[in-house]
C-alpha positions in Angstrom: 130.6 89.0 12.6 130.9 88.8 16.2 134.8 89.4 16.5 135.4 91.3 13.3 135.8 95.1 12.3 134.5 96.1 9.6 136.5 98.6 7.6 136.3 101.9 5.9 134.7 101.0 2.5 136.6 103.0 -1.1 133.0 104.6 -2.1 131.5 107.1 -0.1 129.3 105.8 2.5 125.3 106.6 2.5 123.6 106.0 5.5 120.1 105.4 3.5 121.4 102.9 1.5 122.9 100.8 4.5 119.6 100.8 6.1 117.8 99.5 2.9 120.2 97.0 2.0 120.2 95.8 5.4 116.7 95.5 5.8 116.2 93.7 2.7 118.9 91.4 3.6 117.2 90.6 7.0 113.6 89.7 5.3 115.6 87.2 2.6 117.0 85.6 5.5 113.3 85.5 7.2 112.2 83.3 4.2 114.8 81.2 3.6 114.4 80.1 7.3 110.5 79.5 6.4 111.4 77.7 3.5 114.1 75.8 4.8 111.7 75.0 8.2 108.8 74.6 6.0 110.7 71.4 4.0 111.3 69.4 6.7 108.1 69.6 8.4 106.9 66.4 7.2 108.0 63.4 5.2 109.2 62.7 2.5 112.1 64.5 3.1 113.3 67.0 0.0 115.6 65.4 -2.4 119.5 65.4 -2.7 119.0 67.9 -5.1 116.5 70.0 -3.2 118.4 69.5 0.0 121.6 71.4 -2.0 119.4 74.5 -3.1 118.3 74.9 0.1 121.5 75.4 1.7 122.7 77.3 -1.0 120.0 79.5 -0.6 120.5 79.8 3.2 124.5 80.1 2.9 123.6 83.5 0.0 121.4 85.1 2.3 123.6 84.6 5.6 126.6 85.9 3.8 124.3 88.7 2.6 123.5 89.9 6.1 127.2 89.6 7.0 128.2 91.5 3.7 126.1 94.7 4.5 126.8 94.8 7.9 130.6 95.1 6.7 129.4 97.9 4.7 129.1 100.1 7.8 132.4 101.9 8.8 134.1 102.7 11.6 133.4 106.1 11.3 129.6 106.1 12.1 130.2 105.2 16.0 130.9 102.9 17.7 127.7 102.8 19.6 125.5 102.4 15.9 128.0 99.8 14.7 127.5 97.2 17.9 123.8 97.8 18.0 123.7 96.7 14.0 126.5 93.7 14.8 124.2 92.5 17.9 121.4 92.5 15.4 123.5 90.6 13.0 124.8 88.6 15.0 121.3 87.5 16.5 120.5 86.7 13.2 123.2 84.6 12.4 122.9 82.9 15.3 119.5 81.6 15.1 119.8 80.3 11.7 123.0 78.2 13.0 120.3 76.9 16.0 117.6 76.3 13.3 119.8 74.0 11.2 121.3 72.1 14.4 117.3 71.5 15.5 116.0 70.6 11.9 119.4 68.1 11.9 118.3 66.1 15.1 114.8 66.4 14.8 112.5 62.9 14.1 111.6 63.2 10.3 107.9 62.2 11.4 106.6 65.6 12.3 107.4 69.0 13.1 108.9 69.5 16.6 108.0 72.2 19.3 112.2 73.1 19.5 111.9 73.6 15.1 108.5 75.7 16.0 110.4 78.0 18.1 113.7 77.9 16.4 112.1 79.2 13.1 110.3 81.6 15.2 113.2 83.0 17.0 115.2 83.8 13.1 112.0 85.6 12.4 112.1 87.7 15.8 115.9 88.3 14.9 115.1 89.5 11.6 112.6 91.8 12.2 114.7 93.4 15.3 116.3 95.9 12.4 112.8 97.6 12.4 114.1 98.6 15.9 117.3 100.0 15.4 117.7 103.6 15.5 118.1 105.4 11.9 118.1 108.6 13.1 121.4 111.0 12.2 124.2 108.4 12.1 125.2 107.8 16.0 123.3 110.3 17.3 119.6 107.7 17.7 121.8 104.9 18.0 123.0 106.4 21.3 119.9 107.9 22.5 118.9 104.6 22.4 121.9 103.3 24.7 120.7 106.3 27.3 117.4 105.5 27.3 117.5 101.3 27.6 120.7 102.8 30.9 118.0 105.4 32.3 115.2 102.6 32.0 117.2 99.8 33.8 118.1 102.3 36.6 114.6 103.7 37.3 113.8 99.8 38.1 116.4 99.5 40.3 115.1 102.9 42.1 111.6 102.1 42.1 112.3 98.7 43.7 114.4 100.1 46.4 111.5 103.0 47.0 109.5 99.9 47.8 111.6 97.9 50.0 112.1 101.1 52.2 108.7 101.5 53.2 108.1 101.9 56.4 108.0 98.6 57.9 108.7 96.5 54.9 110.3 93.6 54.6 113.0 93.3 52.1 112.3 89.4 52.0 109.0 89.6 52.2 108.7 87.6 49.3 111.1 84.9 49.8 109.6 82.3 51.5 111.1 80.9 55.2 113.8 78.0 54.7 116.5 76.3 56.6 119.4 79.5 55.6 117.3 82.5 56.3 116.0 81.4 59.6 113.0 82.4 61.2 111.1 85.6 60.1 111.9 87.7 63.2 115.8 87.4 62.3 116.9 90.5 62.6 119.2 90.4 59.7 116.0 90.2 57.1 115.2 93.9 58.4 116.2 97.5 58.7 117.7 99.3 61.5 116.7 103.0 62.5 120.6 103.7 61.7 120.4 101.6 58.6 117.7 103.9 57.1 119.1 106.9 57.7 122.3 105.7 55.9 120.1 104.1 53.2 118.5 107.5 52.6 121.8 109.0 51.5 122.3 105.7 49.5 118.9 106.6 47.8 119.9 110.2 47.1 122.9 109.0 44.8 120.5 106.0 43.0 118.3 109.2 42.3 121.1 111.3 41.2 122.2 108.6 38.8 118.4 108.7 37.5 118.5 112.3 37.0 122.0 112.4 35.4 120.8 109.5 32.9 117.3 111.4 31.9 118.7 115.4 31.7 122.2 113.6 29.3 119.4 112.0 27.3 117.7 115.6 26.9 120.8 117.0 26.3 121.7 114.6 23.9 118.5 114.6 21.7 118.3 118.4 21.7 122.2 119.0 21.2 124.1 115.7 20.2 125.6 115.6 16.5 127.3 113.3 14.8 128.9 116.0 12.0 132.4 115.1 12.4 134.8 112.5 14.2 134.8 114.1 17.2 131.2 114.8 17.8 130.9 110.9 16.9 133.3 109.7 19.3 131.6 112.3 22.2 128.6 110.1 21.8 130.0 107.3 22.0 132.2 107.9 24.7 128.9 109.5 26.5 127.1 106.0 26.1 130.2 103.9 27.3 130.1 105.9 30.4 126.2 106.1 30.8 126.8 101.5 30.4 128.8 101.6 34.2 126.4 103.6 35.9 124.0 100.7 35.9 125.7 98.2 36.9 127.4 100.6 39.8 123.6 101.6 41.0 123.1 97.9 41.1 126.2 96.7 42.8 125.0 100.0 45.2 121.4 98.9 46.0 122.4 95.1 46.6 124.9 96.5 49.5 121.9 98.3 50.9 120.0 95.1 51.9 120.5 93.9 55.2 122.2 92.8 57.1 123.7 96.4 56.0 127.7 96.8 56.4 128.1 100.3 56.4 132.2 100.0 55.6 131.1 98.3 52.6 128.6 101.0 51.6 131.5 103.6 52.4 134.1 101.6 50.5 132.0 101.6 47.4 132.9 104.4 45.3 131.9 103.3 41.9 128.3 104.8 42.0 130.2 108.7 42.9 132.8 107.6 40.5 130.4 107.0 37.6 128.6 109.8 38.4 131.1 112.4 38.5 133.0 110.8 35.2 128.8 111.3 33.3 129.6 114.8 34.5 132.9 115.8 33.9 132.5 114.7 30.7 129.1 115.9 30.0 130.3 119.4 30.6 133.0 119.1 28.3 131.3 117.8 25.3 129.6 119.5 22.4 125.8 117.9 23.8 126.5 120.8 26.6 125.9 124.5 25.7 126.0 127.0 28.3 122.1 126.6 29.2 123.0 123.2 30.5 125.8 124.3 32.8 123.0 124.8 35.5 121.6 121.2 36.0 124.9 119.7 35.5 126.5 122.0 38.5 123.7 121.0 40.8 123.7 117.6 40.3 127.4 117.5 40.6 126.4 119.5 44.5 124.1 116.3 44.8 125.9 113.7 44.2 128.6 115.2 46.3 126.3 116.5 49.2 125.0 112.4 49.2 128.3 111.2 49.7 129.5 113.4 51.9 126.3 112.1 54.3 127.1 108.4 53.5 130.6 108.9 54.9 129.2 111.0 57.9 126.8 108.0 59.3 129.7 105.5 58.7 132.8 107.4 59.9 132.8 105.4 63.2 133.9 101.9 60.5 137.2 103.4 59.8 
């Protein structure tokens, strides 16, 4: 499940279908772990023959949740099909852990690690009420945007905090042996550092806004009618998955001691930015009464830059 591709199927696929078989897959698997759990949770332990149904049982419904997810081509996204595979594989996974637990467990009573092992398959299991079933890829990658836009609002909010006037970054960390004394100067902000920080800022915001008006765009616009409305979305969510780690790599380089040739050198935040763009603009989610946002946060990301390389031109 986790490595393989699953191919396009001879009957035509129906998306409704998928979803039920799926789902009724996932709640078989739910009982079998409560059953299989639920036998060895006291002596005597089941029989030979008992013990054989059991895994026979387990074995069917795992191969079940592995079948159906198979069912699901290429052709739905890529974004839909390793949202559904994560799921499955989740699944998989923590029936493997229960089995391992209920195998080295004392027979005399029910442990805390078979407690939470049968607790984590049923968790798994009910994680396909959560997928997106909207129109093919289309929820599936809303849901990519939005889990992108929330992760990067964090990031912002936390920085908005740190930069407070007079704030100290390690406020929270308490004094050791490494950090020194609290009036190190290398725990705090210069006058020079936040003025370059609050061009650094600009472009964490401008990854916030490109994540939220895509994610508009997207739910108002985004298809999924034919391969290459499917692949637009997919592509859209690939790109949306670098910005966060590039606002993160950003906002770490931001604490001090700042090194403003470092903040310079890193391009990947206007890189990601101006790929989300590019490619925004070009794709079907953007019909002429987008154009405007997208133009002007194009001007912002650039006019952010533009100031970060200003303050640190002196580092060349």
């Amino acid at each position: 499940v986790a490595e393989g591709e699953p191919g396009e199927g001879r009957e035509p696929f129906e998306l409704p279908r998928f979803w039920d078989a799926l789902g009724q897959t996932f709640q078989v698997t739910s009982q079998e772990a409560t059953k299989l759990s639920l036998a060895f949770s006291r002596p005597p332990l089941p029989s030979a023959e008992d013990c054989q149904k059991l895994s026979e049982d387990v074995q069917k419904a795992i191969l079940a949740v592995a079948t159906v997810y198979y069912w699901l081509p290429k052709g739905q996204g890529t974004t839909l099909r390793k949202m559904v595979r994560d799921a499955t594989t989740e699944v998989v996974e923590g029936m493997i852990q229960l089995t391992d637990t209920i195998l080295n467990a004392p027979v005399e009573s029910l442990s805390q690690e078979q407690l939470i092992s049968t607790g984590s398959v049923w968790e798994a299991c009910e994680q396909v009420c959560n997928l997106p079933r909207g129109e093919y890829n289309q929820a599936a990658v809303v849901s990519a945007l939005a889990a992108c836009l929330g992760v990067v609002k964090d990031a912002v909010e936390e920085m908005e905090h740190a930069l407070v006037e007079g704030q100290d970054p390690y406020g929270d960390i308490m004094e050791d042996e490494e950090l020194g004394f609290r009036g190190n100067r290398d725990t705090y902000w210069s006058e020079a550092d936040r003025q370059l920080l609050g061009s650094c800022m600009g472009l964490m915001k401008a990854s916030k806004a490109c994540l939220k008006k895509v994610l508009a765009a997207v739910k108002a616009h985004g298809k999924a009618d034919s391969p290459e409305q499917i692949a637009q979305l997919d592509d859209l969510a690939d790109i949306a998955n670098e910005i966060s780690p590039s606002v993160d790599e950003l906002a770490l380089s931001m604490y001090p001691p700042v090194n403003p040739l470092a903040v310079r050198l890193n391009h990947t935040q206007e890189a990601s930015l101006m790929h989300f763009l590019h490619f925004c603009r070009t794709s079907h989610v953007c019909p002429p009464s987008e154009e405007g946002w997208v133009q002007f946060l194009t001007g912002a990301v650039d006019h952010n830059m533009n100031k970060v390389k200003n303050f640190t031109q002196g580092q060349l």
